[in-house]
Every structure is written in C-alpha cells, then in structure tokens.
PDB file with one MODEL, atoms N, CA, C and O in Angstrom:
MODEL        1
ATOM      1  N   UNK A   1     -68.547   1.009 -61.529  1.00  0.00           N
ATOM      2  CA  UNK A   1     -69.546   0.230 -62.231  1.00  0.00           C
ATOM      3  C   UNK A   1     -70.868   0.354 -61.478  1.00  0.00           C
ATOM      4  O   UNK A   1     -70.885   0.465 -60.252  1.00  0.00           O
ATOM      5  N   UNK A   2     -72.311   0.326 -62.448  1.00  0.00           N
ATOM      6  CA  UNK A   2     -73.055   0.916 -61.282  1.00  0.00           C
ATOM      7  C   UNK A   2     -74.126  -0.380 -61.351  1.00  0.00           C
ATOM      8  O   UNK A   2     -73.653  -1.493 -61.580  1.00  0.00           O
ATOM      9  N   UNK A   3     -74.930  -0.292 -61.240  1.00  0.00           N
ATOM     10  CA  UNK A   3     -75.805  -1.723 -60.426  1.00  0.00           C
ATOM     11  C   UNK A   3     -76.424  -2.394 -61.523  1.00  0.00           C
ATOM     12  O   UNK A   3     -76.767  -3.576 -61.552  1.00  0.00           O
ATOM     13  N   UNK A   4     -76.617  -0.921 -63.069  1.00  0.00           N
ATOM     14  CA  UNK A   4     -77.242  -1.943 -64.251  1.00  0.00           C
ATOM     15  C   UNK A   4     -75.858  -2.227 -64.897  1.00  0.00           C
ATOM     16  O   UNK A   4     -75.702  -3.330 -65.420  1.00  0.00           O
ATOM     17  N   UNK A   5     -75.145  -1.599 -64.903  1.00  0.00           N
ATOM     18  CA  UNK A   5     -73.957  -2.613 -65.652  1.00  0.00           C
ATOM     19  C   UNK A   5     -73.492  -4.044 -64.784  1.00  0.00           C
ATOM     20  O   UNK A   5     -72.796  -4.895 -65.338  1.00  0.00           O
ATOM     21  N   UNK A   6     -73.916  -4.182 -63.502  1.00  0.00           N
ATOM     22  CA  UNK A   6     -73.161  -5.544 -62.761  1.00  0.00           C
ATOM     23  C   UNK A   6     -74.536  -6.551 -63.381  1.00  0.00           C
ATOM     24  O   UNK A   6     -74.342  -7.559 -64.062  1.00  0.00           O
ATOM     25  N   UNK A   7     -75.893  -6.055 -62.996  1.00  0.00           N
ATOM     26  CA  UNK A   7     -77.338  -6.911 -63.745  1.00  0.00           C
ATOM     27  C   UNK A   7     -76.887  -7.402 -65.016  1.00  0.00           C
ATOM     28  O   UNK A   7     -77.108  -8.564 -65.358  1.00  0.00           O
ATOM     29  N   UNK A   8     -76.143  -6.414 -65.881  1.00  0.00           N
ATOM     30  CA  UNK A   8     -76.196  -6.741 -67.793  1.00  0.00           C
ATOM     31  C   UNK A   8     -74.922  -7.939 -67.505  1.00  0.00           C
ATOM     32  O   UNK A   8     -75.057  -9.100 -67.890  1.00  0.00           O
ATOM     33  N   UNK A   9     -74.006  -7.578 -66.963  1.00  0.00           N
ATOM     34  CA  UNK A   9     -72.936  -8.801 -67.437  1.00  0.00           C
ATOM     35  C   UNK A   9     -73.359  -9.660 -66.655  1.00  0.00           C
ATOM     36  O   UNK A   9     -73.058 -10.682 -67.272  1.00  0.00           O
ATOM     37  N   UNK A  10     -74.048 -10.129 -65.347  1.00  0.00           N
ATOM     38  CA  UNK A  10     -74.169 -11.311 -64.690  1.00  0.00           C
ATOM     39  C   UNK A  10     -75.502 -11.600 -65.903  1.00  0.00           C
ATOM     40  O   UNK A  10     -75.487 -12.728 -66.394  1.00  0.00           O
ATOM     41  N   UNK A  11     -75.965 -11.205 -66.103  1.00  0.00           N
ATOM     42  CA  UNK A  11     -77.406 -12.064 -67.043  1.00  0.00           C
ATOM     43  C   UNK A  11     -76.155 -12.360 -68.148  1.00  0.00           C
ATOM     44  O   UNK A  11     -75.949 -13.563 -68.308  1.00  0.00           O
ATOM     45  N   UNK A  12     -75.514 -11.689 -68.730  1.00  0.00           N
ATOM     46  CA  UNK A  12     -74.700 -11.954 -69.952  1.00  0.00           C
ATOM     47  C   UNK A  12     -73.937 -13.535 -69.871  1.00  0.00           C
ATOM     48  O   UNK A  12     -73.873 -14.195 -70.907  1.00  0.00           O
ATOM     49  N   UNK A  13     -73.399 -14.056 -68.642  1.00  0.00           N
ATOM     50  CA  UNK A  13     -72.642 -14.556 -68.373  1.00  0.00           C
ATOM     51  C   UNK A  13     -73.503 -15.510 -68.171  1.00  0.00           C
ATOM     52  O   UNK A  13     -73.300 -16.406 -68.991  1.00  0.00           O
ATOM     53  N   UNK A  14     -74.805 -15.867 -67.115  1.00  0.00           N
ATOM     54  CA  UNK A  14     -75.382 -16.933 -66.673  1.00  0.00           C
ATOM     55  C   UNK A  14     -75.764 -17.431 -68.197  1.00  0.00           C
ATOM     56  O   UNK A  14     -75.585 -18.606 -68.514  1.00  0.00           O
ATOM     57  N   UNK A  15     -76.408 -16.275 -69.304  1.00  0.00           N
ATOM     58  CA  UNK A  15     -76.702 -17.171 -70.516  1.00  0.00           C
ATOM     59  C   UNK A  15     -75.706 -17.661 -71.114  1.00  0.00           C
ATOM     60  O   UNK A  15     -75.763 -18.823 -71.516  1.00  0.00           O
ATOM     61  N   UNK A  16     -74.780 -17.025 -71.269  1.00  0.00           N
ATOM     62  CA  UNK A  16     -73.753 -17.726 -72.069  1.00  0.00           C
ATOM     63  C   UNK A  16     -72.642 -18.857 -71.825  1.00  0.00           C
ATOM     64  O   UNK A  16     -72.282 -19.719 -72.626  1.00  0.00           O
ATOM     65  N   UNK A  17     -72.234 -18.655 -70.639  1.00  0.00           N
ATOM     66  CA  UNK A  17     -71.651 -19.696 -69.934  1.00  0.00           C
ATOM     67  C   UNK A  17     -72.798 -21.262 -69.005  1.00  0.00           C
ATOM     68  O   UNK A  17     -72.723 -22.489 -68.941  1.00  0.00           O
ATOM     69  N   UNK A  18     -73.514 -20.415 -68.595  1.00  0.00           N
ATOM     70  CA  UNK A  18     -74.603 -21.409 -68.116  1.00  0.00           C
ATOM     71  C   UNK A  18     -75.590 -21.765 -68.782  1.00  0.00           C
ATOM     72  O   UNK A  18     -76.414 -22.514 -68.258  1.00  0.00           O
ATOM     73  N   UNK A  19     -75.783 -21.241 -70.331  1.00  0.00           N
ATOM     74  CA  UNK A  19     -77.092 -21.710 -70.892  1.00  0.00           C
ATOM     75  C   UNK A  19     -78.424 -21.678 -70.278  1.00  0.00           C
ATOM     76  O   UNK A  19     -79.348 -22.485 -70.382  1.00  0.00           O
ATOM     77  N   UNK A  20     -78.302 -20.159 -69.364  1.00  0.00           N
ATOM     78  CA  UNK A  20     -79.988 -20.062 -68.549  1.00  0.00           C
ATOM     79  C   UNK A  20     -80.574 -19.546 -69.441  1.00  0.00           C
ATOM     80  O   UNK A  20     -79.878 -18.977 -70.282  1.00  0.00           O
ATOM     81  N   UNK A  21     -82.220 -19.535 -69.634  1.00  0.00           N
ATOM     82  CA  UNK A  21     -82.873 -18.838 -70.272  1.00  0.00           C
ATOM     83  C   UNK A  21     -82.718 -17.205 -69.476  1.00  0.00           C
ATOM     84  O   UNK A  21     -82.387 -17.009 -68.307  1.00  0.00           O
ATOM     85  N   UNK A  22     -83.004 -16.360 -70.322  1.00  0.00           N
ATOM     86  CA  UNK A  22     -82.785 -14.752 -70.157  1.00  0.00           C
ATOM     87  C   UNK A  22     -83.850 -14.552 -69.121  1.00  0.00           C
ATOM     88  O   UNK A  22     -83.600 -14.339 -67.935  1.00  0.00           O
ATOM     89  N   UNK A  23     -85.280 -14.649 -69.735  1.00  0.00           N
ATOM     90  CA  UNK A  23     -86.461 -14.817 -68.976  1.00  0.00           C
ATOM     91  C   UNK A  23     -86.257 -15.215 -67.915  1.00  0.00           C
ATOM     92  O   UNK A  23     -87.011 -14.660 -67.116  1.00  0.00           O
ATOM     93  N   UNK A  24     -85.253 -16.298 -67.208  1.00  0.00           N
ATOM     94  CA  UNK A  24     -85.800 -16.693 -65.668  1.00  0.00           C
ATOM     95  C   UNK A  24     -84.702 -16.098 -64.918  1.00  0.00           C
ATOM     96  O   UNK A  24     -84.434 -16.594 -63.824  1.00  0.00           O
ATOM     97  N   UNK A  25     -83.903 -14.921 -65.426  1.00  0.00           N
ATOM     98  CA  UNK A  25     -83.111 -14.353 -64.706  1.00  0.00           C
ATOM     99  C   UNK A  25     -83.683 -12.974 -64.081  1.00  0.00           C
ATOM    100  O   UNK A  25     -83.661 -11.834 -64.546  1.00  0.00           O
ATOM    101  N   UNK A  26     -84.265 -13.536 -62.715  1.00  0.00           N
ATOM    102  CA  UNK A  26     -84.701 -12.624 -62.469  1.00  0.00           C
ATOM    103  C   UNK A  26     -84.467 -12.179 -60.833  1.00  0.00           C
ATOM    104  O   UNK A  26     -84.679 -13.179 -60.147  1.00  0.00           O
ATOM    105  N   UNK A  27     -84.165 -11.218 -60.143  1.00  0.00           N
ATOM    106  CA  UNK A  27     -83.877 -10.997 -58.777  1.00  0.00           C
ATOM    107  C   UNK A  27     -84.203 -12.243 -57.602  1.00  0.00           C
ATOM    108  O   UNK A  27     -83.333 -12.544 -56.786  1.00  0.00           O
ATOM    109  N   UNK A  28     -85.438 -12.867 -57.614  1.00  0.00           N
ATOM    110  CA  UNK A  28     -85.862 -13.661 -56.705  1.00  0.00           C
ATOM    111  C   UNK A  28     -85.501 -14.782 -56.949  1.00  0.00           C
ATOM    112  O   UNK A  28     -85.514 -15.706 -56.136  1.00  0.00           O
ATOM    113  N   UNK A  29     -84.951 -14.877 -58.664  1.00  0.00           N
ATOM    114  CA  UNK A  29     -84.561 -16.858 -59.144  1.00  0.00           C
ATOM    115  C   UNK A  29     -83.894 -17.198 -58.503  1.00  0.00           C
ATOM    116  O   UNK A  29     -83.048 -16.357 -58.198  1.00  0.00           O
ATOM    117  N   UNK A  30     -83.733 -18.698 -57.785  1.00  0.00           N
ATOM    118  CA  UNK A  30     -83.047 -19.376 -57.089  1.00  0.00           C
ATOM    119  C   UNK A  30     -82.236 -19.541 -57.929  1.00  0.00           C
ATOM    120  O   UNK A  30     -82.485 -19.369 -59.122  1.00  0.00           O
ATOM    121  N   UNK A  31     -81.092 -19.911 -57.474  1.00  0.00           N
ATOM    122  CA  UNK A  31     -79.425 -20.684 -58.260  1.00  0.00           C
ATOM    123  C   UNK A  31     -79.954 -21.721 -58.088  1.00  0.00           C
ATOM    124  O   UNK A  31     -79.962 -21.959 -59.296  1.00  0.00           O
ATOM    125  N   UNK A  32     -80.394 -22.538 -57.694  1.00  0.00           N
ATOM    126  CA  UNK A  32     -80.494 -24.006 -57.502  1.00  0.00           C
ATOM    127  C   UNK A  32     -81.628 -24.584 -57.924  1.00  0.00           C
ATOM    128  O   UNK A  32     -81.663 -25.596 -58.625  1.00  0.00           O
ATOM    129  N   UNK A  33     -82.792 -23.840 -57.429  1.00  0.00           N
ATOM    130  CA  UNK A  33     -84.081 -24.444 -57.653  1.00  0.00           C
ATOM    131  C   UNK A  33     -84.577 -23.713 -59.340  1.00  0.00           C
ATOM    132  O   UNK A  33     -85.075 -24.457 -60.183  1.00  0.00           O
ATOM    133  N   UNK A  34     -84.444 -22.828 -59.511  1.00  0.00           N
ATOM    134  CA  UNK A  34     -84.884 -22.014 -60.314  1.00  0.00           C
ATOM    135  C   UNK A  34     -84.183 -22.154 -61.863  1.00  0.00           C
ATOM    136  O   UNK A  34     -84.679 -22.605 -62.895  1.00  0.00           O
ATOM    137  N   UNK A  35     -82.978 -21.647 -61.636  1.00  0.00           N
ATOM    138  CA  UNK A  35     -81.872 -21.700 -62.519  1.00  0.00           C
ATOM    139  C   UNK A  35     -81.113 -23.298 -62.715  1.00  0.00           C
ATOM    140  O   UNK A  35     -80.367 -23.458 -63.681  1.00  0.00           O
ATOM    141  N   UNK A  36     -81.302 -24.177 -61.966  1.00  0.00           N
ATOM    142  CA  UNK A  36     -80.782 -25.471 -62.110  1.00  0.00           C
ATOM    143  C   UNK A  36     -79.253 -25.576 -62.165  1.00  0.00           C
ATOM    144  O   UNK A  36     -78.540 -26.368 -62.780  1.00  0.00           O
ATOM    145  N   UNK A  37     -78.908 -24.419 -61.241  1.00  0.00           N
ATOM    146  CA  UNK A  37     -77.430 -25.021 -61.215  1.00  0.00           C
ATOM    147  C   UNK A  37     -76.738 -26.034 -60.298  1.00  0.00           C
ATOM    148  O   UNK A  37     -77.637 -26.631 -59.706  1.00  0.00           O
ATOM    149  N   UNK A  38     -75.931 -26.343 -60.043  1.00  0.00           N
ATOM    150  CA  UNK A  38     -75.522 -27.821 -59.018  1.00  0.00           C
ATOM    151  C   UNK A  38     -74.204 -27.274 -58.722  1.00  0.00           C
ATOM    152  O   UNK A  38     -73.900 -26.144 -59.105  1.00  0.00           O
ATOM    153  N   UNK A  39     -73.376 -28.041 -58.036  1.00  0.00           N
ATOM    154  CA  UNK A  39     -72.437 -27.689 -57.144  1.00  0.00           C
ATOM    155  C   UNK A  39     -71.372 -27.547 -58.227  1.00  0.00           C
ATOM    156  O   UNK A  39     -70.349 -27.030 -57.778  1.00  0.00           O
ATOM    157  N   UNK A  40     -71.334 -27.750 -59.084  1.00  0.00           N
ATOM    158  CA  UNK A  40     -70.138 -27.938 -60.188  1.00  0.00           C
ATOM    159  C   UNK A  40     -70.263 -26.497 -60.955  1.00  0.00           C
ATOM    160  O   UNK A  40     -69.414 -25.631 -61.170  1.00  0.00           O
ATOM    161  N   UNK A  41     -71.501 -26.569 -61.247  1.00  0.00           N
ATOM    162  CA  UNK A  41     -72.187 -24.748 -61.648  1.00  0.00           C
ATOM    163  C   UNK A  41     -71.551 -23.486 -60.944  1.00  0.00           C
ATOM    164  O   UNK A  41     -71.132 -22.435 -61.429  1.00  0.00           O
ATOM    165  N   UNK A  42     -71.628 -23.998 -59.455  1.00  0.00           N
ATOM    166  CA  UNK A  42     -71.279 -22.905 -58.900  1.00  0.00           C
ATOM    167  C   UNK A  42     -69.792 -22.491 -58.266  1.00  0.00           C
ATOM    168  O   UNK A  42     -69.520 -21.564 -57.503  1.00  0.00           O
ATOM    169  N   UNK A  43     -68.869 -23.575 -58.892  1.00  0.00           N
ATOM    170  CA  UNK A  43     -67.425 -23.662 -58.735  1.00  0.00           C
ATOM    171  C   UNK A  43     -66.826 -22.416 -60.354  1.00  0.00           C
ATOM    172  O   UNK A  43     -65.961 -21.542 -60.424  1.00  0.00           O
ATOM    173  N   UNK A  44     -67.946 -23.044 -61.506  1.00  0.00           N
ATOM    174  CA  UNK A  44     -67.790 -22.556 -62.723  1.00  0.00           C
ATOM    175  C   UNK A  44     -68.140 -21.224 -62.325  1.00  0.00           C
ATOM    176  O   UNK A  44     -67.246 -20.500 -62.762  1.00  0.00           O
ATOM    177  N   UNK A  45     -69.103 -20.448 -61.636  1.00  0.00           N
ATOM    178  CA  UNK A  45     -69.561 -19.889 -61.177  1.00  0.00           C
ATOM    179  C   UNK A  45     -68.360 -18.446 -60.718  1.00  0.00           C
ATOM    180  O   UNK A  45     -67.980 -17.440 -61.317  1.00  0.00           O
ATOM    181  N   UNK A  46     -68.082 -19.049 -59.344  1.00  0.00           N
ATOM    182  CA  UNK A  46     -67.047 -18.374 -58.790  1.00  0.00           C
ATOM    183  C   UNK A  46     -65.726 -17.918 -59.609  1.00  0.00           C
ATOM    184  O   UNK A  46     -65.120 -16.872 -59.375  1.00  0.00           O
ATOM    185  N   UNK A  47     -65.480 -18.575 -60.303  1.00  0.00           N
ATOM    186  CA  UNK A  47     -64.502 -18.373 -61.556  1.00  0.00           C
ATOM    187  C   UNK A  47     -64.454 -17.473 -62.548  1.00  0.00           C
ATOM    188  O   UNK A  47     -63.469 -16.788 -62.820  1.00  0.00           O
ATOM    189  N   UNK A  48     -66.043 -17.444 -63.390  1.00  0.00           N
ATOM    190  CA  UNK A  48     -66.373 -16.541 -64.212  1.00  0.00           C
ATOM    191  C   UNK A  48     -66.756 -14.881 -63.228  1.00  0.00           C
ATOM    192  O   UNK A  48     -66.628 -13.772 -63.745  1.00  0.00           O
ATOM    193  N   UNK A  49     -67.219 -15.112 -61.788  1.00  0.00           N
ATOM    194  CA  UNK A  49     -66.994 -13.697 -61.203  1.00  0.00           C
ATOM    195  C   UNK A  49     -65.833 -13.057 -61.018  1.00  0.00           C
ATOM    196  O   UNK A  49     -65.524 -11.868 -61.107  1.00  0.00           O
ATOM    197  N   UNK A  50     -65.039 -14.355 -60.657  1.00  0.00           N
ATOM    198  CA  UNK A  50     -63.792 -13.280 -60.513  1.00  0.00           C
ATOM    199  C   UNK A  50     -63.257 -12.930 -61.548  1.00  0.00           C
ATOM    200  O   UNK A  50     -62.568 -11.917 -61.428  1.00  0.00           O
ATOM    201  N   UNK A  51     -63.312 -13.498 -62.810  1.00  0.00           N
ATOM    202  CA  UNK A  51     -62.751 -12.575 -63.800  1.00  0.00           C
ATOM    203  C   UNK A  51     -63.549 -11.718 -64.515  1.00  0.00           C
ATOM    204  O   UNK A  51     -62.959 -10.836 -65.140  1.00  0.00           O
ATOM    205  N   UNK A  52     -64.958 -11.767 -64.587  1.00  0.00           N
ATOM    206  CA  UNK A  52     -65.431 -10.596 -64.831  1.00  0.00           C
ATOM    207  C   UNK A  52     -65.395  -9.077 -64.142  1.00  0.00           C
ATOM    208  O   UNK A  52     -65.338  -7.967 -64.671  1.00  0.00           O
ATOM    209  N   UNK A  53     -65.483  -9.687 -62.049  1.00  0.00           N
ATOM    210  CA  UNK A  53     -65.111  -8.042 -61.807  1.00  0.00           C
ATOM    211  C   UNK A  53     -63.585  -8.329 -60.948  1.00  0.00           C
ATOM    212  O   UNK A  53     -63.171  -7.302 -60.409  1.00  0.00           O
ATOM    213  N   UNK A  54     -63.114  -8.988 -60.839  1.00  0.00           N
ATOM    214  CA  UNK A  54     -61.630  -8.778 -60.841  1.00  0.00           C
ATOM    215  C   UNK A  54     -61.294  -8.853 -59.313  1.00  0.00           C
ATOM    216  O   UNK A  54     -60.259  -8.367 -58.858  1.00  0.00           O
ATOM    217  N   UNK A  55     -62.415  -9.614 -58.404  1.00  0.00           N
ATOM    218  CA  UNK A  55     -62.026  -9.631 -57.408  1.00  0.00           C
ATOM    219  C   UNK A  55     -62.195 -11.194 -56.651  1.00  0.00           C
ATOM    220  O   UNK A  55     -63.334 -11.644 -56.781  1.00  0.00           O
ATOM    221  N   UNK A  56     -61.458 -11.876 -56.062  1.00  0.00           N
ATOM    222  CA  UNK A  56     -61.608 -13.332 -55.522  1.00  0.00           C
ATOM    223  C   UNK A  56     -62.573 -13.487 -54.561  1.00  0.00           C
ATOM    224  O   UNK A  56     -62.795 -12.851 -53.530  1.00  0.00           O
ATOM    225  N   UNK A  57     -63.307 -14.776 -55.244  1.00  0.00           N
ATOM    226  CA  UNK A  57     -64.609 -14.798 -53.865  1.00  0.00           C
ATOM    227  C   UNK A  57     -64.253 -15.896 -52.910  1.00  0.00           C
ATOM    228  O   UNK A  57     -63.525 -16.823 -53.264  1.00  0.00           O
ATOM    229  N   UNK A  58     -64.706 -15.816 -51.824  1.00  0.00           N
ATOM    230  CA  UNK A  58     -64.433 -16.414 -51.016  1.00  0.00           C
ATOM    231  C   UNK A  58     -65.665 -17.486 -50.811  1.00  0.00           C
ATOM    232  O   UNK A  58     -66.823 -17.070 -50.768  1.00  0.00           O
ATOM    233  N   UNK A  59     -65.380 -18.797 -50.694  1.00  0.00           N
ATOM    234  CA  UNK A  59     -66.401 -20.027 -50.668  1.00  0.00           C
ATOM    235  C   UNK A  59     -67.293 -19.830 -49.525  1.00  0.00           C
ATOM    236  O   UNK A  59     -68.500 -19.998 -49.699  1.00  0.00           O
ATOM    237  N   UNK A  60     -66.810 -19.468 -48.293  1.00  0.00           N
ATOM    238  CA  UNK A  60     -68.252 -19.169 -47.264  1.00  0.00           C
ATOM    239  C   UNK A  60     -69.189 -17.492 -48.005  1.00  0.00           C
ATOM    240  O   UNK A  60     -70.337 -17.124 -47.752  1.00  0.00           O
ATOM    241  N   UNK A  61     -68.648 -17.140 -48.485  1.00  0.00           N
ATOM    242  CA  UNK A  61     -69.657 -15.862 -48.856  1.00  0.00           C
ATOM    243  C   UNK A  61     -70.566 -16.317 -49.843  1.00  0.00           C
ATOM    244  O   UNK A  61     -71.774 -16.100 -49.934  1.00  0.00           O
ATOM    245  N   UNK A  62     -69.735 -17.049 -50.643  1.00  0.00           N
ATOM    246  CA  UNK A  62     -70.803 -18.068 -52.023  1.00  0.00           C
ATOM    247  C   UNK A  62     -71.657 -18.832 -50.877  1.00  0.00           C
ATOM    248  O   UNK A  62     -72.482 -18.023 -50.452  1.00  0.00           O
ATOM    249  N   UNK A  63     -71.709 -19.356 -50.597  1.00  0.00           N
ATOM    250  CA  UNK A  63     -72.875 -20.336 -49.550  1.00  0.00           C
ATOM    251  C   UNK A  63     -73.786 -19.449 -49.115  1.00  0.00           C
ATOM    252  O   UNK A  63     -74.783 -20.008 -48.659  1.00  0.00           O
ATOM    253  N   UNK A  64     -73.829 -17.909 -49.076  1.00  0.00           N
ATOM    254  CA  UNK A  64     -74.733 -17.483 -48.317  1.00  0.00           C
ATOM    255  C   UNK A  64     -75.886 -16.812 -50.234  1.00  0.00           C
ATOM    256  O   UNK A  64     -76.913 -16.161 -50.422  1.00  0.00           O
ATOM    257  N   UNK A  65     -75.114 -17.331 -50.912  1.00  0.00           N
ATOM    258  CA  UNK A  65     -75.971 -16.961 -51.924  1.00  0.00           C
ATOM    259  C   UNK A  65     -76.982 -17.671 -52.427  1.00  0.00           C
ATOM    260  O   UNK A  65     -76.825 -18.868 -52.664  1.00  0.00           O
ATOM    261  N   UNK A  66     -78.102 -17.071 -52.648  1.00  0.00           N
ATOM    262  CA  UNK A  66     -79.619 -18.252 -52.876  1.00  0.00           C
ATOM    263  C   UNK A  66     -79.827 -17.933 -54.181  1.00  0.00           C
ATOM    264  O   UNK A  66     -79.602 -18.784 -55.041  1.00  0.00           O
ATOM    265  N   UNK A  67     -80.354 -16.471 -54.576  1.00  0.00           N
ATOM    266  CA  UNK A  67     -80.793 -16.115 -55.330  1.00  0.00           C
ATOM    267  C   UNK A  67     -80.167 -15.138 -56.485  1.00  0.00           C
ATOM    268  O   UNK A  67     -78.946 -14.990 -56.430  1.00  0.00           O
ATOM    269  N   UNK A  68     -80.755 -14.569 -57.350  1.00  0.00           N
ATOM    270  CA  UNK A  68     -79.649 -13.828 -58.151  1.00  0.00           C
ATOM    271  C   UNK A  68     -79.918 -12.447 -57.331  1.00  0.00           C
ATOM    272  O   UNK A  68     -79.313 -11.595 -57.981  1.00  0.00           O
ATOM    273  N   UNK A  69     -80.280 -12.079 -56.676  1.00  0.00           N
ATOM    274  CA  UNK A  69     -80.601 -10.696 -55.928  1.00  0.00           C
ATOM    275  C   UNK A  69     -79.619 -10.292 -55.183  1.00  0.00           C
ATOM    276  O   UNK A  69     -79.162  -9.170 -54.963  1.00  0.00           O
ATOM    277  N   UNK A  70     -79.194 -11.902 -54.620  1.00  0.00           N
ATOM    278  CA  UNK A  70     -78.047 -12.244 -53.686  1.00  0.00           C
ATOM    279  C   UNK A  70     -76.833 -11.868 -54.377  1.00  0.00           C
ATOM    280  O   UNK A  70     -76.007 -11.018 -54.044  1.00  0.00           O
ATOM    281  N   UNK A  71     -76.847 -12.717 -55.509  1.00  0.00           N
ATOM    282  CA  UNK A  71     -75.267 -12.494 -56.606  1.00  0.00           C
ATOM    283  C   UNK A  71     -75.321 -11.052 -56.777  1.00  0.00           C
ATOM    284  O   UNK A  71     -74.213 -10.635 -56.438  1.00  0.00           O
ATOM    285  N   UNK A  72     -75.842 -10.370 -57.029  1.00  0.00           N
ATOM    286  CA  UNK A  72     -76.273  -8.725 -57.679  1.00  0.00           C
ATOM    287  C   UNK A  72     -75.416  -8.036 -56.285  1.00  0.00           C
ATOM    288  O   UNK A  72     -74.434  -7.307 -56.422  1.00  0.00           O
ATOM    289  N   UNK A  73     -75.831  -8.312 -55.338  1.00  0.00           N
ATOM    290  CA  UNK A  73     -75.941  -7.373 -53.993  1.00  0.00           C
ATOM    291  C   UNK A  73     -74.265  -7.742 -53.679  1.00  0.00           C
ATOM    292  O   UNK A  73     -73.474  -6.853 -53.362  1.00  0.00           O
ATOM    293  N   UNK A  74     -73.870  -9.165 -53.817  1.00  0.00           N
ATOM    294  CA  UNK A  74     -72.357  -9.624 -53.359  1.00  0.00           C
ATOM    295  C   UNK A  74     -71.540  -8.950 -54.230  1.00  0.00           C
ATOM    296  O   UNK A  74     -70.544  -8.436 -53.721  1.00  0.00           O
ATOM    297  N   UNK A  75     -71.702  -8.818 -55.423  1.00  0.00           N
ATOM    298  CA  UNK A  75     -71.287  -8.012 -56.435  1.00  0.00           C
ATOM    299  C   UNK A  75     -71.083  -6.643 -56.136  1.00  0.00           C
ATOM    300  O   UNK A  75     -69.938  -6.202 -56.038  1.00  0.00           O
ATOM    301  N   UNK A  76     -71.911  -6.050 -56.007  1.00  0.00           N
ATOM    302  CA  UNK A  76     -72.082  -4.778 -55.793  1.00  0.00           C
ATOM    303  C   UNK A  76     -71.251  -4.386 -54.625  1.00  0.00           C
ATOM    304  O   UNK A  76     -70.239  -3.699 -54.766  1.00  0.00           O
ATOM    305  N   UNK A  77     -71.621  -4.766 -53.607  1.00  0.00           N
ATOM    306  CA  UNK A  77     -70.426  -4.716 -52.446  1.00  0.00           C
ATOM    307  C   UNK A  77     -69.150  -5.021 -52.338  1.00  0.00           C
ATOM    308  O   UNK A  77     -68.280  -4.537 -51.614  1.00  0.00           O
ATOM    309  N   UNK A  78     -69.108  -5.988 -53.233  1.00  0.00           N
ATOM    310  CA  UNK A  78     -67.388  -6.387 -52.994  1.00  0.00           C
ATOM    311  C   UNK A  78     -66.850  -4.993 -54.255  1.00  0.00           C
ATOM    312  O   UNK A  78     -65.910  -4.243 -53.993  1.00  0.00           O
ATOM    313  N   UNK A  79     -67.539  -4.910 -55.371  1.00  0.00           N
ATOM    314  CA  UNK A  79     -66.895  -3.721 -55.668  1.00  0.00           C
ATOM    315  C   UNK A  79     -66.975  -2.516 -55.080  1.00  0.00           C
ATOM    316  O   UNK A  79     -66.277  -1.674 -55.645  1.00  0.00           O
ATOM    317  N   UNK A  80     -67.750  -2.022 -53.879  1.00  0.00           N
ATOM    318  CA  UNK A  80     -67.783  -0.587 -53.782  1.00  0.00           C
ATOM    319  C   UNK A  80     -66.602  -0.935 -52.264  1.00  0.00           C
ATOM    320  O   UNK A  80     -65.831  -0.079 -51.829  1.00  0.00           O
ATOM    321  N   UNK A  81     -66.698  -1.973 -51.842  1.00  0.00           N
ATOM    322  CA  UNK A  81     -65.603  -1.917 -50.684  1.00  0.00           C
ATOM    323  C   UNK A  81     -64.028  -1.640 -51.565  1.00  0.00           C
ATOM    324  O   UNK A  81     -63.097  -1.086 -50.982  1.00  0.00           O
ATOM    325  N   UNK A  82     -63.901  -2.147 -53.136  1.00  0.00           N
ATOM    326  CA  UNK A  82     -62.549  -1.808 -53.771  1.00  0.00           C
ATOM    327  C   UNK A  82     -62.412  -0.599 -53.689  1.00  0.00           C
ATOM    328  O   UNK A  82     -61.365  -0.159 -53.214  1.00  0.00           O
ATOM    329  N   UNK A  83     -63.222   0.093 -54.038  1.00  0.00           N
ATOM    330  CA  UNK A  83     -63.397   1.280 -54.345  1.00  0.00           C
ATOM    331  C   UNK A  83     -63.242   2.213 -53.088  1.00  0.00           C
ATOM    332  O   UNK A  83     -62.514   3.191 -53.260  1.00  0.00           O
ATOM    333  N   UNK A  84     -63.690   2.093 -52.123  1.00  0.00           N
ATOM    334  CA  UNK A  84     -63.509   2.527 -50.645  1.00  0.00           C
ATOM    335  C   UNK A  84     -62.130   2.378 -49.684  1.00  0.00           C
ATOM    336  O   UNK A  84     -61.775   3.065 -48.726  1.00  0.00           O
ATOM    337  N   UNK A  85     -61.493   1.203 -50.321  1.00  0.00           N
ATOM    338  CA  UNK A  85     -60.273   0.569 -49.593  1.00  0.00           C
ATOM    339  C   UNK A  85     -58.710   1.604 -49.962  1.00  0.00           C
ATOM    340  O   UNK A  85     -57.625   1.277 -49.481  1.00  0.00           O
TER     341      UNK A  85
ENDMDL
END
C-alpha cells in the first residue's frame, strides 16, 4: 500500500466515522485541537486502524500522535515493518 492510498482511507475514515470536515484534514491538523477529537475519539480511533490496515496499535505509540502527519507516518511504518518482517 503506498502513502496515497494510506492518506485516501485515513481521510475516508476520519469523515465518515468521525464526522471531520474533508477540508481540515490536513498533514499539520491537530487530533485534538484541530480536528476536535477527545479521548473517547481516539479509543474509536485505534479500532478503526486496526481494522482498516490489519495491524494492532499499541496505546504508548498512539500518545506520541499529535497530528495527522503523525497518523500518516505511524501508518506507513507499521505497514512497511509487515512487509519487511
């Protein structure tokens, strides 16, 4: 999967499951400040990643996420380490 297909389904998912506007999904948007999600968001959150790319996240790696640049990049890595392993 390559970096615009992980961008298309995480925007796919924050609108549809999170009701973000499309527009404020953008690399630098905060999860919190930006996007208005809260701690309950980001439980829903962790859930809808792992079944979109099929791999379990771990709660200290979510904490180090701010922004969607962040989600994009955690994404991206946890799949190319599958792929490598």
């Amino acid at each position: 999967m390559d970096q615009q297909e992980i961008i298309s389904r995480i925007t796919d998912f924050m609108v549809e499951d999170f009701e973000v506007d499309a527009d404020a999904i953008k690399p630098e948007a905060d999860l919190k400040e930006t996007l208005d999600l809260d701690s309950l968001d980001y439980i829903d959150l962790v859930v809808v990643i792992e079944q979109n790319f099929g791999f379990k996240v771990k709660p200290e790696d979510f904490q180090q996420m701010h922004t969607i640049q962040d989600l994009y990049d955690y994404v991206s890595n946890r799949l190319q380490a599958q792929i490598n392993a």
